[in-house]
C-alpha positions in Angstrom: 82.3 98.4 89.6 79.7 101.0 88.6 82.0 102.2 85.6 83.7 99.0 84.9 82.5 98.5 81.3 83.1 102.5 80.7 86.8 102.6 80.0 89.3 100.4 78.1 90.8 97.8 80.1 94.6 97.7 79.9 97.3 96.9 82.0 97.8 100.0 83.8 94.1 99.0 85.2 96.1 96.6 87.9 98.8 96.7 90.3 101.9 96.2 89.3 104.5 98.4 90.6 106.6 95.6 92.8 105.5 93.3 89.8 108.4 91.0 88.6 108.0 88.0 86.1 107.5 84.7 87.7 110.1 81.9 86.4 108.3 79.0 86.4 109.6 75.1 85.0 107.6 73.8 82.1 107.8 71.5 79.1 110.2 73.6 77.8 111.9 74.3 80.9 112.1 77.5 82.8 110.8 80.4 81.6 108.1 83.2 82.1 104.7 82.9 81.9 103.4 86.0 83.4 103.8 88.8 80.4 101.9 86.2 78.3 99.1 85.5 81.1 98.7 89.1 81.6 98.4 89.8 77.4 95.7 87.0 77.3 93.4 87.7 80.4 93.2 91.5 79.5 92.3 90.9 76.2 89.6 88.5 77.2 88.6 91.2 79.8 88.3 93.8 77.4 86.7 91.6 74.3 83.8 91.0 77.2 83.4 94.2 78.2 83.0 95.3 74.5 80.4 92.7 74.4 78.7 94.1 77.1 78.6 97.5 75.7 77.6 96.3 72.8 74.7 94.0 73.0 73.8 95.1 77.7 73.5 91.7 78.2 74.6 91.5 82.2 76.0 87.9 81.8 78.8 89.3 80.2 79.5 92.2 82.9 78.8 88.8 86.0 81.3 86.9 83.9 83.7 90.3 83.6 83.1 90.4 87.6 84.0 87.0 88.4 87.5 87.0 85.8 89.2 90.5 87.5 91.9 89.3 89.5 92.5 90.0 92.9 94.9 92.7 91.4 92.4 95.0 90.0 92.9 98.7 91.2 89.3 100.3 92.5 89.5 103.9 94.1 87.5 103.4 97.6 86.5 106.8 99.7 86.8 106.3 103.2 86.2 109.4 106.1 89.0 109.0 109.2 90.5 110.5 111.9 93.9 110.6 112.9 93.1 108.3 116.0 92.0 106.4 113.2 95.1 106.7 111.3 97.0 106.6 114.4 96.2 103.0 115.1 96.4 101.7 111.6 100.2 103.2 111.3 101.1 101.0 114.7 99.1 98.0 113.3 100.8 98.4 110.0 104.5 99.4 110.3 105.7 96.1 108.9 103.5 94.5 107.3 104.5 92.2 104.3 102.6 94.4 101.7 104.5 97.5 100.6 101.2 99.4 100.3 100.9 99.7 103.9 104.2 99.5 105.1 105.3 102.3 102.7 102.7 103.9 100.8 100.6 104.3 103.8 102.7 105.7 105.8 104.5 107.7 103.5 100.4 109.0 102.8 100.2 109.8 106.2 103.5 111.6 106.9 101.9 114.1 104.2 99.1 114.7 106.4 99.0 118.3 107.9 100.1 118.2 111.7 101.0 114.3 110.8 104.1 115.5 113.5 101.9 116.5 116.1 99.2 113.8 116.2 101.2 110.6 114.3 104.4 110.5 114.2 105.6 111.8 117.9 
């Protein structure tokens, strides 16, 4: 959140990799509405965060806070060990979200002596 208003926000700023259009039925019947939702809320994103760079006023980085959706990619440092890890692969194994059930693991099976220690 700290560098927020410091680069361009576009839409390689959320996660999107399972990401598939949602069919929905409207007025006009069904059709997609998430390519266009996307378009709009990153350009409202960005148009406040220019305004925030432009003018520092911090109700436009609270409102630019409050609008990111729950999507939003962050990098996050964390310090583990591999009992750590350990348990998290067991808790995890299937879980409904891909980024544990595969990225996750897949992290950990990268893990030097991840043979010895995780994956007996």
């Amino acid at each position: 959140m700290h560098k927020l208003a410091s680069t361009p926000i576009t839409k390689e700023c959320f996660e999107m990799d399972d990401y598939s259009n949602v069919l929905i039925d409207n007025k006009e019947g069904i059709g997609s509405w998430s390519d266009d939702f996307w378009e709009i809320l990153i350009d409202k994103l960005e148009t406040l965060r220019l305004k925030y760079n432009k003018i520092k006023d911090k109700r436009y980085w609270k409102e630019l806070i409050r609008l990111l959706p729950e999507s939003w990619l962050q990098t996050r440092t964390i310090a583990m060990n591999y009992e750590n890890i350990l348990s998290m692969i067991h808790q995890r194994k299937n879980h409904k979200f891909s980024e544990w059930s595969e990225s996750f693991i897949n992290w950990a099976k990268s893990l030097p002596y991840a043979n010895d220690f995780l994956f007996l």
